[in-house]
SERO-4910 file (N, C-alpha, C, O; in steps of 0.05 Angstrom, whole numbers):
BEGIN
 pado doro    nc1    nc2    nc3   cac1   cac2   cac3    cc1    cc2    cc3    oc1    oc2    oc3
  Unk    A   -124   -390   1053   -125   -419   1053   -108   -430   1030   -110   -427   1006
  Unk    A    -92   -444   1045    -74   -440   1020    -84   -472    991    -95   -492   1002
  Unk    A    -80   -474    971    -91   -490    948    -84   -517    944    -60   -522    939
  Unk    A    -97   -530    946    -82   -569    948    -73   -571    930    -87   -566    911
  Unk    A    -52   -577    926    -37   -594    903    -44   -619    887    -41   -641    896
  Unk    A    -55   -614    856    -47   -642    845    -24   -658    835     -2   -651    827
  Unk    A    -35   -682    836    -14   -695    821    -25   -709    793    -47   -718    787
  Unk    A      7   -707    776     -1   -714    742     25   -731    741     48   -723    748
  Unk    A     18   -758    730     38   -778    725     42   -775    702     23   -770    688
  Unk    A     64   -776    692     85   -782    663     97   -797    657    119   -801    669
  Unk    A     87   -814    633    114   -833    627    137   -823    606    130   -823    583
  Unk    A    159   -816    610    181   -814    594    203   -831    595    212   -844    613
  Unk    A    213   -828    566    241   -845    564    260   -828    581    257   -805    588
  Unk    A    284   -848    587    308   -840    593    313   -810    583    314   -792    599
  Unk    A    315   -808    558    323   -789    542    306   -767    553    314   -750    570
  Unk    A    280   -768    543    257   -751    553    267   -742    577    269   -718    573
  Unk    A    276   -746    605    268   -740    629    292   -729    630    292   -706    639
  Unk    A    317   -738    621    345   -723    618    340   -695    608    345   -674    619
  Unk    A    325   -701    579    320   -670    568    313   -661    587    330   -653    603
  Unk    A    284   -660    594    269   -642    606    291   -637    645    282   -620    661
  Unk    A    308   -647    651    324   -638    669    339   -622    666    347   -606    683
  Unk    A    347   -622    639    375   -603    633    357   -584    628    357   -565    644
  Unk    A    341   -582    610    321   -557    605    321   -542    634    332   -520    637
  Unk    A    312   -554    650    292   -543    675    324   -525    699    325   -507    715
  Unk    A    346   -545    687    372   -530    699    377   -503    687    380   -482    700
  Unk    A    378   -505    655    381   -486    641    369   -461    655    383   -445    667
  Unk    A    343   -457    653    333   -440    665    330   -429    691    321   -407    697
  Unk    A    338   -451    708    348   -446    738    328   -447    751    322   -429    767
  Unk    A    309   -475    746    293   -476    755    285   -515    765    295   -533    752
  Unk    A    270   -521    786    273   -545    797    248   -561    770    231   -546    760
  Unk    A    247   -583    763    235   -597    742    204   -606    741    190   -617    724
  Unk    A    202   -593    774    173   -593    777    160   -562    766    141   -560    751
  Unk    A    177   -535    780    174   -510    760    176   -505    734    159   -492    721
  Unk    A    201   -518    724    200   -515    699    176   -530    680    169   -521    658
  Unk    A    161   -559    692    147   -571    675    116   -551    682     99   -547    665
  Unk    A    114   -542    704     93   -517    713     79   -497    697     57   -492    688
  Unk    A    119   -484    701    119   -466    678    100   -468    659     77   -460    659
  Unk    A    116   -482    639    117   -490    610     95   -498    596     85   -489    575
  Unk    A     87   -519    615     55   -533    615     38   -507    624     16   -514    616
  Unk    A     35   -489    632     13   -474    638     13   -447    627     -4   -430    632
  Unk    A     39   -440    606     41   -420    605     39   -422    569     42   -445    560
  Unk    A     36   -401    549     44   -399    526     72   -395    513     77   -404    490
  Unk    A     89   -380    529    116   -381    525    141   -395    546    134   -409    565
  Unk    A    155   -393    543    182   -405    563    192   -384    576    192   -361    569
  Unk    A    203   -396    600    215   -372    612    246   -360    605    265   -374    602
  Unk    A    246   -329    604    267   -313    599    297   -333    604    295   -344    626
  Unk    A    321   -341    590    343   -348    598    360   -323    608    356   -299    608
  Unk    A    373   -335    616    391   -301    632    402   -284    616    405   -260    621
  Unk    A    412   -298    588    427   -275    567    401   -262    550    403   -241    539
  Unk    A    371   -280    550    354   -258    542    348   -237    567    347   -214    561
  Unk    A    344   -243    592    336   -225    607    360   -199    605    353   -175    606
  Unk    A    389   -207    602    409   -191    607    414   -164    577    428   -144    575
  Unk    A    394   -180    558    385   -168    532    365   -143    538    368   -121    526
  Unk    A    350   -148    552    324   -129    550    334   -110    565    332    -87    558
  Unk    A    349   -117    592    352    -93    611    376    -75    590    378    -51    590
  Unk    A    395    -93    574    409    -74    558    389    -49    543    386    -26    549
  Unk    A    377    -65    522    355    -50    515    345    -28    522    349     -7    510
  Unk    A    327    -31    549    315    -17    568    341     11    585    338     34    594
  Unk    A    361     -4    583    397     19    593    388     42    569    378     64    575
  Unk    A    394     33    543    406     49    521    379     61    510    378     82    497
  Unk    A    354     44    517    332     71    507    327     99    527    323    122    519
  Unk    A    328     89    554    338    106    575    356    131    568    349    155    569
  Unk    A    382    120    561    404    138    560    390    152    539    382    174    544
  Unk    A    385    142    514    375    166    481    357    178    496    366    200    502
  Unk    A    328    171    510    310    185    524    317    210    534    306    230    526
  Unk    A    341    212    556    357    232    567    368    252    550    366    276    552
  Unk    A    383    235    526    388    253    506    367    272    495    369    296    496
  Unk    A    348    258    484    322    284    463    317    297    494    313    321    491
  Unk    A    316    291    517    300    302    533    319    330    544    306    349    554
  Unk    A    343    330    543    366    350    547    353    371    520    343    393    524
  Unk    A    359    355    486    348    375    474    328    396    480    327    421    480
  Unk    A    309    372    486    284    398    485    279    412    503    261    430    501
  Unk    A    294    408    526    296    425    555    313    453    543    304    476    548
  Unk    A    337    450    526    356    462    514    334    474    495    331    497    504
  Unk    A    325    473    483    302    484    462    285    501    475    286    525    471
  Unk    A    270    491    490    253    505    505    257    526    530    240    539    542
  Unk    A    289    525    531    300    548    546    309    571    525    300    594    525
  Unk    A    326    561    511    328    579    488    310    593    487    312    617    494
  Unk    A    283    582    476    261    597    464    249    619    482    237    639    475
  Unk    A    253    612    502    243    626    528    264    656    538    258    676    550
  Unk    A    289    646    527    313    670    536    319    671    512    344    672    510
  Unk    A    304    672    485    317    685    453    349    682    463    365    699    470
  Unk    A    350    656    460    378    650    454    381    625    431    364    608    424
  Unk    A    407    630    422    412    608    401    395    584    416    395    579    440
  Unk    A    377    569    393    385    537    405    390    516    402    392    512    377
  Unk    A    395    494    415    413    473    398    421    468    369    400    468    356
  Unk    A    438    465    358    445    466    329    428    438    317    424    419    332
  Unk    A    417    437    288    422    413    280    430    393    289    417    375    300
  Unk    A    459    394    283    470    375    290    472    354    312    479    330    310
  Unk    A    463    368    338    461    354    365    435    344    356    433    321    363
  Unk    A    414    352    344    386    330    344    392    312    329    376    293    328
  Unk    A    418    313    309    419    289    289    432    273    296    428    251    288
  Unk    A    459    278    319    467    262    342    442    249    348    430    237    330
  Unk    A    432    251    374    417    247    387    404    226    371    412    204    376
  Unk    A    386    228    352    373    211    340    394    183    325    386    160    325
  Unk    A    415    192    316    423    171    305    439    150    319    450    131    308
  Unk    A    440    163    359    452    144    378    431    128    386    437    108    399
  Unk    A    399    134    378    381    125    380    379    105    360    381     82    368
  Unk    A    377    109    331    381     87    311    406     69    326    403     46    334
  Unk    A    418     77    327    446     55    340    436     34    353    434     10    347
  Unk    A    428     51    383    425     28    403    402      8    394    407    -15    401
  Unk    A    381     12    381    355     -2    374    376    -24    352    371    -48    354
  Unk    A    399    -16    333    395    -26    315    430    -50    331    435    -71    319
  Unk    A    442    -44    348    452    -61    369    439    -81    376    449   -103    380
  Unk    A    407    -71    380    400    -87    407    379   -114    385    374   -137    392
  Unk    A    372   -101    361    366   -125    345    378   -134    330    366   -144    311
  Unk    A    399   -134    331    427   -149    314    421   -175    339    419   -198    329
  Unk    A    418   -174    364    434   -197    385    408   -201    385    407   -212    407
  Unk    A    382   -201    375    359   -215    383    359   -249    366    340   -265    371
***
């Protein structure tokens, strides 16, 4: 069944109702969503260059993930066939493409 709708009157200035339009474009949203939103929620909604932020984020912890996870596959075969395994150096790779991307991804926050 679906929920009746209320209605809430507002008085704003010129200015006021301009803002809150351009706002409600900004986010790509119609001025009855965006005041929805906003009004019912504790934060604002994602703009597209933050949303386009996180999935970066979420790319490059991915990719390091792959990385340690190659190591320790590489480690744990080694150990298994007493063979050399990974040097140093590839875990200090690994880790410091990890410092990288984190320290990329909060430079642009």
């Amino acid at each position: 069944m679906p929920t009746q709708l209320q209605r809430i009157s507002v008085y704003l200035t010129a200015g006021e109702k301009a803002q809150i339009q351009k706002n409600a474009q900004k986010y790509g949203l119609t001025v009855s969503s965006f005041l929805t939103f906003t009004g019912s929620r504790d934060a604002l909604p994602m703009l597209e260059a933050e949303r386009n932020l996180y999935l970066d984020l979420i790319q490059e912890l991915k990719r390091t993930g792959n990385n340690l996870n190659q190591i320790a596959r590489a480690m744990n075969a080694a150990r298994l066939s007493d063979t050399a395994p990974p040097i140093a150096e590839d875990i200090d790779r690994a880790i410091q493409e990890y410092k990288d991307a984190v320290k990329a991804i909060t430079e642009k926050l």
